[in-house]
Structures are given as structure tokens and as C-alpha cells.
Backbone as CSV, one residue per row, in Angstrom:
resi,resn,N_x,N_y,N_z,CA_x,CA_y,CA_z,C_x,C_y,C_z
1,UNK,0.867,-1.171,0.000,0.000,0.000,0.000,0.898,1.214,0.000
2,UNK,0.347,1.959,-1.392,1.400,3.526,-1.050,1.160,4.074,0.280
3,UNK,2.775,4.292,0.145,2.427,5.598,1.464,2.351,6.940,1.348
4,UNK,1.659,7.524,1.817,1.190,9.517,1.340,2.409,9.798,2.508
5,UNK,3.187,10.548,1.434,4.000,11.591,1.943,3.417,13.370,1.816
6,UNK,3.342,13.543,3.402,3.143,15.025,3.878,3.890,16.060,2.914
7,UNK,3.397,16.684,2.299,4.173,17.581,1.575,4.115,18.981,1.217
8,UNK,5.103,20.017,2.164,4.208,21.672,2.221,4.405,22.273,1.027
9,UNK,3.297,22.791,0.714,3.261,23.825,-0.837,3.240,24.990,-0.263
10,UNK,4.294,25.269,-0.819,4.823,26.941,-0.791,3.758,27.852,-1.773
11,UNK,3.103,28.669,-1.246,1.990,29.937,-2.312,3.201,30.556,-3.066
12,UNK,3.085,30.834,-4.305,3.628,31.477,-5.417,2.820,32.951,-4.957
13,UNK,3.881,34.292,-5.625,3.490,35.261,-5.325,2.413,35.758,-6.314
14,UNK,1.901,36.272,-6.076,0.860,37.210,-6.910,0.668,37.204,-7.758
15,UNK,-0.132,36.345,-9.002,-0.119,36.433,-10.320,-0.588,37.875,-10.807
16,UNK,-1.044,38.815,-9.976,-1.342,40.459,-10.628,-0.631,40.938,-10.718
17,UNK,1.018,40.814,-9.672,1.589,41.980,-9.806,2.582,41.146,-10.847
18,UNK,2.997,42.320,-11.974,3.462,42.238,-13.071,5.081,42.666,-12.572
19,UNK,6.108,42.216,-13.240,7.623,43.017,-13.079,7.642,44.212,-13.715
20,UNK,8.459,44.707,-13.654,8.368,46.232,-14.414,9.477,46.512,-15.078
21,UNK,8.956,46.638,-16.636,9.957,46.505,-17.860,10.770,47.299,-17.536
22,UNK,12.064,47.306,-18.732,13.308,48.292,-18.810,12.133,49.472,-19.160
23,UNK,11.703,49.377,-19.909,11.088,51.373,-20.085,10.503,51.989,-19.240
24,UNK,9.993,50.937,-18.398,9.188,51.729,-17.316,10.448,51.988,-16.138
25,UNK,11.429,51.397,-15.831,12.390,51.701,-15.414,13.136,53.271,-15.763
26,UNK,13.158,52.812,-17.363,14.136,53.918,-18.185,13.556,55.147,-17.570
27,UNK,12.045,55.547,-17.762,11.385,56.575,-17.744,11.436,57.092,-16.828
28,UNK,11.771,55.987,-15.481,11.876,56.656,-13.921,12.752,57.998,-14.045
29,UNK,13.771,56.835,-14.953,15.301,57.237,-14.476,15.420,58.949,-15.383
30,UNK,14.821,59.040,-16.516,14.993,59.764,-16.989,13.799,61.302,-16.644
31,UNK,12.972,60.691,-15.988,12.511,61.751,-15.454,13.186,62.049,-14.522
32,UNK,13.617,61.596,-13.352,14.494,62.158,-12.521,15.519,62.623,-12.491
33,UNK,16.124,62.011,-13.840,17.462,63.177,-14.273,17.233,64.427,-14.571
34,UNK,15.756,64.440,-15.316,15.344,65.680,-15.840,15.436,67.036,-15.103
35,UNK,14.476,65.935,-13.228,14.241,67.409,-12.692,15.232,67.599,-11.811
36,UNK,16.545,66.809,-12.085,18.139,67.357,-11.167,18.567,68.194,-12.224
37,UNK,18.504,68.088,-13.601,18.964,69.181,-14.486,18.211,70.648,-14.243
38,UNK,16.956,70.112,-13.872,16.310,71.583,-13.871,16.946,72.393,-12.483
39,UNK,16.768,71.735,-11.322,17.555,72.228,-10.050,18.336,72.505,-9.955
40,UNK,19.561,72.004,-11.219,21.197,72.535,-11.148,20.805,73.807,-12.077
41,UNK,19.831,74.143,-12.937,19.894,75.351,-13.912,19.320,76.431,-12.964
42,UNK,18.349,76.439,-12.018,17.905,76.582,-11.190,18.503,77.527,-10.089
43,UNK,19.904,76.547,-9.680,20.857,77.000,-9.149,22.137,78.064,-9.505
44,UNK,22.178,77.843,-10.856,22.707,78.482,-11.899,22.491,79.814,-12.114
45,UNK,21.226,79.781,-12.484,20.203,80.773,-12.494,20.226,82.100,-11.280
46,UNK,20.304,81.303,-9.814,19.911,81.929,-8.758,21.077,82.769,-8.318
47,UNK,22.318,82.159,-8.604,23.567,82.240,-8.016,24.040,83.281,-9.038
48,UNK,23.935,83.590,-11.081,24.156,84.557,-11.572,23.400,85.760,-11.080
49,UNK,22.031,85.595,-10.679,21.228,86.596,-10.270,22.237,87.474,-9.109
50,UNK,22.328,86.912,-8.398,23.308,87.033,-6.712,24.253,88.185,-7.661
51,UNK,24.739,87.480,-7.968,26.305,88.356,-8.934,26.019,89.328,-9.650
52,UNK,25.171,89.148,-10.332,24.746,89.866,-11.130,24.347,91.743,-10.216
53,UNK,23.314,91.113,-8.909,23.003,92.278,-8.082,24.144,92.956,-7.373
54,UNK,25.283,91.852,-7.192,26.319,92.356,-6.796,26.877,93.318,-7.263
55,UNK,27.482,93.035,-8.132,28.240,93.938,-9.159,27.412,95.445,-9.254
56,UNK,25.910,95.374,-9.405,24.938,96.226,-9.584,25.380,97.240,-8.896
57,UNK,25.149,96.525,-7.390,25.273,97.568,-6.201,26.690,98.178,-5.989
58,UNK,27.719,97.615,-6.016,29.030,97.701,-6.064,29.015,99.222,-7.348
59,UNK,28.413,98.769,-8.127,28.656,100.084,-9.013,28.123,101.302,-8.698
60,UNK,27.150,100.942,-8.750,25.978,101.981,-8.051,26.977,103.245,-6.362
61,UNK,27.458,101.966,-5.893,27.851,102.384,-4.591,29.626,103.718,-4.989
62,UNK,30.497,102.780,-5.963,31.755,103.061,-5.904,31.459,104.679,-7.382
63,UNK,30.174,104.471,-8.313,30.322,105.575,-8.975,28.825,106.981,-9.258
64,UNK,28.122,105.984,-8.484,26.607,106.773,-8.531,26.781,107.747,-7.010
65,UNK,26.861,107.031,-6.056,26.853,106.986,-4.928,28.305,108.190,-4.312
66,UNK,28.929,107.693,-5.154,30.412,108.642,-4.713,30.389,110.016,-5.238
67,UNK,31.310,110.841,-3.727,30.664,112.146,-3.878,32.562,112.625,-4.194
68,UNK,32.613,113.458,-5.673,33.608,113.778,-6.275,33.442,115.379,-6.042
69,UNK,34.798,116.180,-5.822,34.961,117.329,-5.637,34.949,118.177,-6.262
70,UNK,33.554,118.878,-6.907,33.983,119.479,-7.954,35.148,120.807,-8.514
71,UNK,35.122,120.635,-9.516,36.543,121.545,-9.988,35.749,123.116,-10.301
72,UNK,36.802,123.813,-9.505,36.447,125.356,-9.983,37.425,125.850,-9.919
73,UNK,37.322,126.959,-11.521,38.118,127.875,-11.394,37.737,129.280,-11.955
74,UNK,38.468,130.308,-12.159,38.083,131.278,-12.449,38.625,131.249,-13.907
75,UNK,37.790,132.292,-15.124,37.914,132.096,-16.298,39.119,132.543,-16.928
76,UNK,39.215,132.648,-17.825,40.557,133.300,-19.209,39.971,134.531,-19.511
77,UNK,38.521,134.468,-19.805,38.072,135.566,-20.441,38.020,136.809,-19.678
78,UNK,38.614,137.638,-19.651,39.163,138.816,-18.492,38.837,140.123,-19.783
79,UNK,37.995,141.188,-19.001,37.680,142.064,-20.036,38.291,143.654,-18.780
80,UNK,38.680,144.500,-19.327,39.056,145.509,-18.254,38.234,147.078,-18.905
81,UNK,37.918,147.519,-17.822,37.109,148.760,-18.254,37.485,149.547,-17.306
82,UNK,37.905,151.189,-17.994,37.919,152.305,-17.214,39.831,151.914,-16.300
83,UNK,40.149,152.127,-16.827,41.723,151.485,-16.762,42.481,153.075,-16.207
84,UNK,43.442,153.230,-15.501,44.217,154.261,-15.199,45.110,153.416,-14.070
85,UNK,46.547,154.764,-14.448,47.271,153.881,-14.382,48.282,155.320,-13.963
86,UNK,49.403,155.198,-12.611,49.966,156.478,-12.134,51.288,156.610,-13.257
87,UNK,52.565,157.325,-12.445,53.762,157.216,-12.816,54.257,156.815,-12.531
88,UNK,55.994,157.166,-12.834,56.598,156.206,-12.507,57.198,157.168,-11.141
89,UNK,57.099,157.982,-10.639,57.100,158.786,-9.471,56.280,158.537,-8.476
90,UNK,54.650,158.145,-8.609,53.736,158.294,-7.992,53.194,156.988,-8.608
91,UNK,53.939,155.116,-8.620,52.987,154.754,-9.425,51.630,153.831,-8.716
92,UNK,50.700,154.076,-9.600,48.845,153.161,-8.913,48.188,152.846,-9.892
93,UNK,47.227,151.494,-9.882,46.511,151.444,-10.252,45.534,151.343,-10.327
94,UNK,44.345,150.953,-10.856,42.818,151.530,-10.797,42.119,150.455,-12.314
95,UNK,41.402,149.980,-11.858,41.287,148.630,-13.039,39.778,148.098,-12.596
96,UNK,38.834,148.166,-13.442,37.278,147.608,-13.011,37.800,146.106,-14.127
97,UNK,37.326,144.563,-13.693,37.638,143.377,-14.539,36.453,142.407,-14.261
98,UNK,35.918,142.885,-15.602,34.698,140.853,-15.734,35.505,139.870,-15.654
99,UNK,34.949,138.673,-15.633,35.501,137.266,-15.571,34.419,136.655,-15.031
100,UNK,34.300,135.447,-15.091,33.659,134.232,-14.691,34.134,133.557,-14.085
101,UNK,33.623,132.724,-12.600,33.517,131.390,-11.837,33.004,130.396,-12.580
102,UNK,33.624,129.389,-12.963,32.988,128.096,-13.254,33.201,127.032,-12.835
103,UNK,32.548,126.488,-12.307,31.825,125.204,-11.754,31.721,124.078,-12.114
104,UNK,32.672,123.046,-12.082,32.493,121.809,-12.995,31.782,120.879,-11.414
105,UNK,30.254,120.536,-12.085,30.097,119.195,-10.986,30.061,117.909,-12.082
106,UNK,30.598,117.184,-11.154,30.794,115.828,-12.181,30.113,114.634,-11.268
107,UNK,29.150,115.121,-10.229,28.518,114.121,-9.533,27.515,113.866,-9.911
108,UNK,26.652,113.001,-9.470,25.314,112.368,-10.363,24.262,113.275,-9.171
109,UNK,24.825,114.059,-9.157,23.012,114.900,-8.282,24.057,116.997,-8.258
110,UNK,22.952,117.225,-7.776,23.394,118.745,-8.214,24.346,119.214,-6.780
111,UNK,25.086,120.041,-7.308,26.073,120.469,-5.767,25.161,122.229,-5.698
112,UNK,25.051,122.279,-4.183,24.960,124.237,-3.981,25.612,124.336,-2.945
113,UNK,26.364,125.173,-2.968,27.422,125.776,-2.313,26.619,126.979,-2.008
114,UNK,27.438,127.513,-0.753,26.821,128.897,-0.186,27.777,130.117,-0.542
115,UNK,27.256,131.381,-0.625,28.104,132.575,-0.549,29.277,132.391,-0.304
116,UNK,30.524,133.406,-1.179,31.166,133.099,-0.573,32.115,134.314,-1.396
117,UNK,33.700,134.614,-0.662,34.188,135.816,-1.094,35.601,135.155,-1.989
118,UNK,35.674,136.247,-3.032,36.855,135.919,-3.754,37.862,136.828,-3.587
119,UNK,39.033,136.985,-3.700,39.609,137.727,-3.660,41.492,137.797,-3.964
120,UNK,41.263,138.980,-4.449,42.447,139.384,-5.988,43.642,139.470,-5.243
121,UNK,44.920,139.308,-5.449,45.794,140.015,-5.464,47.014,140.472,-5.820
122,UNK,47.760,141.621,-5.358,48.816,141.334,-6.363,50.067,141.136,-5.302
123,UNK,50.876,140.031,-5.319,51.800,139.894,-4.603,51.366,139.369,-3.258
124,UNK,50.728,138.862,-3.223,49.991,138.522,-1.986,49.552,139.548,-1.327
125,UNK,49.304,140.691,-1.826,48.150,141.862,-1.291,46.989,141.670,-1.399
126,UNK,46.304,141.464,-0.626,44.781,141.787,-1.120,44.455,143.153,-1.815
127,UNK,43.988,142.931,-3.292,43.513,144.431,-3.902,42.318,144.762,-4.479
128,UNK,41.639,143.883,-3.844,39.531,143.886,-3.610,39.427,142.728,-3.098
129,UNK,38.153,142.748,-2.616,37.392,141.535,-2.541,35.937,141.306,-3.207
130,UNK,35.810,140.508,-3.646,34.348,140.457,-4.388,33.385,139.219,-3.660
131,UNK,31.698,139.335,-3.495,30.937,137.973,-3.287,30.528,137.485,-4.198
132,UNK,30.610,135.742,-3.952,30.498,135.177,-5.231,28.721,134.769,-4.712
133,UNK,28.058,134.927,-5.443,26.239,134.609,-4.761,26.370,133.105,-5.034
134,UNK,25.419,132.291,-3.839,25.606,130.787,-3.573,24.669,130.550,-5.063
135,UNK,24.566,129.740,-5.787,24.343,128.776,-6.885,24.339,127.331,-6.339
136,UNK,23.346,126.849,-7.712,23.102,125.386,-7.533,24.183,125.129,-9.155
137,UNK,24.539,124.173,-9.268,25.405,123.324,-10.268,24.460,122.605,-10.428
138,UNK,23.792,121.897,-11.468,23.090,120.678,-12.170,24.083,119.359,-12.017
139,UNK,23.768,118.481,-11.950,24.397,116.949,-12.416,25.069,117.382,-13.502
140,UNK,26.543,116.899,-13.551,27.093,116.874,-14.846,26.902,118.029,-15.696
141,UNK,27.232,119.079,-15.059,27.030,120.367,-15.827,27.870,121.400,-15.154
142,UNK,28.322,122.497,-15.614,29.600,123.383,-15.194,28.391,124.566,-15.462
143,UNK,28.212,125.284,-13.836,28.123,127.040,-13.853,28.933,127.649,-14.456
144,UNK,28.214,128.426,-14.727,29.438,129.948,-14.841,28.526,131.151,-14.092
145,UNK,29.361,131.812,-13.611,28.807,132.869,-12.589,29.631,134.068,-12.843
146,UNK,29.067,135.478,-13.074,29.925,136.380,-13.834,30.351,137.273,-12.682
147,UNK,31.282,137.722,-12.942,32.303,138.147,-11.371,32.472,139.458,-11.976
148,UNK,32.259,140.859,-11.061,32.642,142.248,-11.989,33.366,142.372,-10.505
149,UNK,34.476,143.141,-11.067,35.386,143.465,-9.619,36.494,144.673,-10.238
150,UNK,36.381,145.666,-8.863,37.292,146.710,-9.727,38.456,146.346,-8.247
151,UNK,39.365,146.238,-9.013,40.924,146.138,-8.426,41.808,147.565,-8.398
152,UNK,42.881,147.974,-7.110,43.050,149.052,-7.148,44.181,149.049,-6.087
153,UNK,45.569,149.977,-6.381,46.806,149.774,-5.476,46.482,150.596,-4.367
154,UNK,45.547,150.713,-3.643,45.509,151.840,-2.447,45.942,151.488,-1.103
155,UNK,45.578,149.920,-1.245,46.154,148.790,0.032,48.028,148.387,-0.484
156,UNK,48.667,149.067,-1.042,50.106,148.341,-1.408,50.640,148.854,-0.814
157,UNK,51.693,148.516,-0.057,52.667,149.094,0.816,53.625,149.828,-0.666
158,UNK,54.487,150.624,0.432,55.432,151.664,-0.837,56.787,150.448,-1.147
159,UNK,56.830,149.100,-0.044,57.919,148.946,-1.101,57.646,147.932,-1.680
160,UNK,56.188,147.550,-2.451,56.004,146.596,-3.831,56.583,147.532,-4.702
161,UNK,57.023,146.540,-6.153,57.752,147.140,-7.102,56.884,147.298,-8.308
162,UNK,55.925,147.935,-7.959,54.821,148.306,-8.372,55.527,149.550,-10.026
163,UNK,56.209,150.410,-9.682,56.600,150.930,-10.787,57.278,149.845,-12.141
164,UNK,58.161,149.022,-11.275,58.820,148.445,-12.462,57.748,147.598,-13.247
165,UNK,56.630,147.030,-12.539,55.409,146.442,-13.717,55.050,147.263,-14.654
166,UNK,54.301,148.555,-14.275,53.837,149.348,-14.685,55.172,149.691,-15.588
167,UNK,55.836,149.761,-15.731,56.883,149.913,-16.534,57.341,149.441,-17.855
168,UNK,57.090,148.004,-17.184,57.205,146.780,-18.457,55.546,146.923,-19.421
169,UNK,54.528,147.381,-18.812,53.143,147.142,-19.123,52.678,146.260,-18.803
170,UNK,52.817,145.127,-18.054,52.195,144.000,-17.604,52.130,144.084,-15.630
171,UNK,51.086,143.783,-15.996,50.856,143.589,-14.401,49.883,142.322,-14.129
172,UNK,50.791,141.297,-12.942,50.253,140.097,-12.639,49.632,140.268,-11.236
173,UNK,48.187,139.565,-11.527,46.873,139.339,-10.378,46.673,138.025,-9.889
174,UNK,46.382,137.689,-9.100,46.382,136.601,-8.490,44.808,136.334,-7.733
175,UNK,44.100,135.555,-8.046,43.083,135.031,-7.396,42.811,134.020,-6.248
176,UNK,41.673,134.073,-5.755,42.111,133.247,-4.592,40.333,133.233,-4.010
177,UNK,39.812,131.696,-3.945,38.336,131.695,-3.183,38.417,130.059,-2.835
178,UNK,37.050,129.844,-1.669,36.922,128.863,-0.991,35.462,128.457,-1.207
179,UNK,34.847,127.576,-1.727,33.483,126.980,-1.883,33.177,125.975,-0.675
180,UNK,31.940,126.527,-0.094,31.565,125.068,0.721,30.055,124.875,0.764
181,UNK,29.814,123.545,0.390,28.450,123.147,-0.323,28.422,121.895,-0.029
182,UNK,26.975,121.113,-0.392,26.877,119.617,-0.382,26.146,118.992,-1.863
183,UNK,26.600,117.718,-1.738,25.777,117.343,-2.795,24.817,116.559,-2.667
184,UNK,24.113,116.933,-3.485,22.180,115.874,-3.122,22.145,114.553,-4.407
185,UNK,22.653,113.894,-3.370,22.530,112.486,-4.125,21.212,112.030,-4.161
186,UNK,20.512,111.448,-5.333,18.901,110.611,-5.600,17.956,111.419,-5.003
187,UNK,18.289,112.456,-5.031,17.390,113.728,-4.661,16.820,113.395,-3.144
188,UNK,16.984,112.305,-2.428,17.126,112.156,-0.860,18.252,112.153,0.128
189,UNK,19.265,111.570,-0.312,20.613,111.610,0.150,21.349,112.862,0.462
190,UNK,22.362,113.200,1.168,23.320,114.486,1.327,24.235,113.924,1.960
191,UNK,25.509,114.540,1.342,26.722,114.033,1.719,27.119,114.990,2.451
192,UNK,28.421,115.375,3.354,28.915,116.279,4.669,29.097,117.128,2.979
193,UNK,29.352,118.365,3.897,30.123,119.531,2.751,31.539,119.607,2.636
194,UNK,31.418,119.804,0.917,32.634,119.846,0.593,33.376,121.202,0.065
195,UNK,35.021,120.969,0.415,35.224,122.562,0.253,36.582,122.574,-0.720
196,UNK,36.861,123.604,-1.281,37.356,123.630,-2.222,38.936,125.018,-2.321
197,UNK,39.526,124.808,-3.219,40.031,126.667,-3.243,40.290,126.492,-4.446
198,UNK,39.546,127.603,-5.472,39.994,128.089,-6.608,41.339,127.819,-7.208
199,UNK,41.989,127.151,-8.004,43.267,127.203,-8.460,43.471,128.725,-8.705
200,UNK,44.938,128.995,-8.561,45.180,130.101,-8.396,45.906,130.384,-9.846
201,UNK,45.252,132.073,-10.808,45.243,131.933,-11.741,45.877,133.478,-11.962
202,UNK,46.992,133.850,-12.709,47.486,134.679,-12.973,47.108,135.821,-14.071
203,UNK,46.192,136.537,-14.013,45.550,137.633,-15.197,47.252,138.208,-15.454
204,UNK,47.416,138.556,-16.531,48.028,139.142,-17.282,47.497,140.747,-17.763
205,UNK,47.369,141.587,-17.235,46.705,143.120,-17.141,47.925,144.066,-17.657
206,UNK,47.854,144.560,-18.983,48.541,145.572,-19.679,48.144,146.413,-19.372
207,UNK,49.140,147.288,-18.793,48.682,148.367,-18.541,48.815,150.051,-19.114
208,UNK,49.288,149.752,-20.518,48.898,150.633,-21.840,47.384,150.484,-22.297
């Protein structure tokens, strides 16, 4: 008589669930590469932005932002009226002279400076003084401000060698002023005031 041998059957897994092809694999894979490419462009993206503002501000700061001194001087164009002129015994002079202040601002907002006095001389004499009236300068634009000043030897001590100019016909003047003003940056901003002195400029005054 056979004998029945006990024998355990193992359940097989799931006839529904299916394996999952190479493409459905592929597709994982390639979508997920996709959206690490997008995150590294992403990053790319975020990090030129950064630099990009950098540089922005950096410029903004070192040439918008920066407060430059503007240049002034007094003009060339020198006109003389009503001219007299002593001897060589008794010598003086007596000299009314136009000319112009000009104003170079080279900052990105307007500079105004306040009142302020100029003054001539010859030999380091003072031989007038004139006021220069406070003005605004535009952005990137040069005043001119017209200066009438009569100059005159009444302040010269007797031993300038005041005849021997008058002699040659030339007589040298010397100028001399101080500006102090601020500049209005982005039309909210103000920087401390800045001050200045006229380069010092030698008129050439014939005195025939």
C-alpha cells in the first residue's frame, strides 16, 4: 500500500503583480534626471542673479553713490574797463575786470554751495574783494557765474615794485576763493560739505 508523503506547498506570489519593464524603469530614471537638471539650472540661475546684483550695487555704490569734488576755477576771459594807471614817481593802479567762476560738478546729483568771497591780489596783497552769490550746479554740468570786480593799489605798501610792472606794461593778479556746499545724491541723500580753493590763476593786465 502507497504511502502519502506530507508535503508543504509553498503559495507562489501574486499572479497580478506584473515586473516592471526596462522602459518603465528607463522613464523613472529619466525623469528624474530631468528634474536634477532643472535644479542645477535653477541654481545656476539663482547664483548669476546674486552676482549679477552684486556687481549692480558695487557700481551703483563706488560711482553713482560717490561724492567727487567738484573743480572750480576762475575764467581766461578777463575784459578791463575804465583802466588808469599812475607814474613812474607816484605809481597806482585803478582797473574795473569781468571774468567768470565756473563750476564743474561731475557728480550724479546737483552740488549748492553757499556765498562766498573771492579775492584778488597782487603779490599777496589783497587788492579787492568780491561775493560770489551761492548757486546750484546741475548733475554733470559746469556754472558759470559772472564776477565784476574793480581792483586798485591803495592797500600796497610803498615797497612793492609796483613801478617796475607798470613799466614793463604787464601787471600780474592773483586770485584766490573757498566753496563750501553739499551734494544731493537721488534727490534724498546728502553728503557732509565739501570745500574747495579756486586754483590760483594769474591775469596778465597791460597796462597801456
Amino acid at each position: 500500500m502507497a504511502q502519502k508523503t506530507n508535503q508543504q506547498v509553498y503559495p507562489l506570489g501574486s499572479e497580478s503583480k506584473e515586473p516592471r519593464s526596462d522602459e518603465e524603469f528607463g522613464s523613472k530614471t529619466s525623469a528624474e534626471e530631468l528634474k536634477r537638471k532643472k535644479r542645477i539650472k535653477l541654481a545656476i540661475y539663482i547664483a548669476a542673479f546674486a552676482v549679477f546684483q552684486t556687481i549692480v550695487i558695487l557700481v551703483f555704490a563706488l560711482i553713482v553713490m560717490r561724492v567727487k569734488t567738484p573743480k572750480v576755477r576762475l575764467g581766461n576771459n578777463v575784459k578791463f574797463h575804465n583802466v588808469t594807471t599812475g607814474n613812474s614817481t607816484s605809481p597806482s593802479f585803478d582797473k574795473n575786470l569781468t571774468t567768470q567762476l565756473r563750476v564743474k560738478n561731475t557728480n550724479f546729483g546737483p552740488y549748492k554751495y553757499d556765498s562766498t568771497i573771492a579775492t584778488f591780489m597782487y603779490k599777496d596783497v589783497s587788492v579787492r574783494q568780491v561775493t560770489i552769490r551761492k548757486v546750484k550746479a546741475g548733475l554733470h554740468l559746469t556754472k558759470k557765474v559772472g564776477i565784476t570786480v574793480n581792483v586798485n593799489s591803495k592797500d600796497l605798501p610803498s615797497s612793492a615794485n609796483l613801478a617796475g610792472d607798470l613799466d614793463s606794461g604787464l601787471l600780474m593778479l592773483n586770485s584766490h576763493a573757498k566753496l563750501s556746499g553739499k551734494v544731493e545724491l537721488m534727490f534724498i541723500m546728502k553728503k557732509k560739505s565739501v570745500e574747495m580753493n579756486v586754483l590760483q590763476h594769474d591775469y596778465q593786465l597791460s597796462s597801456k
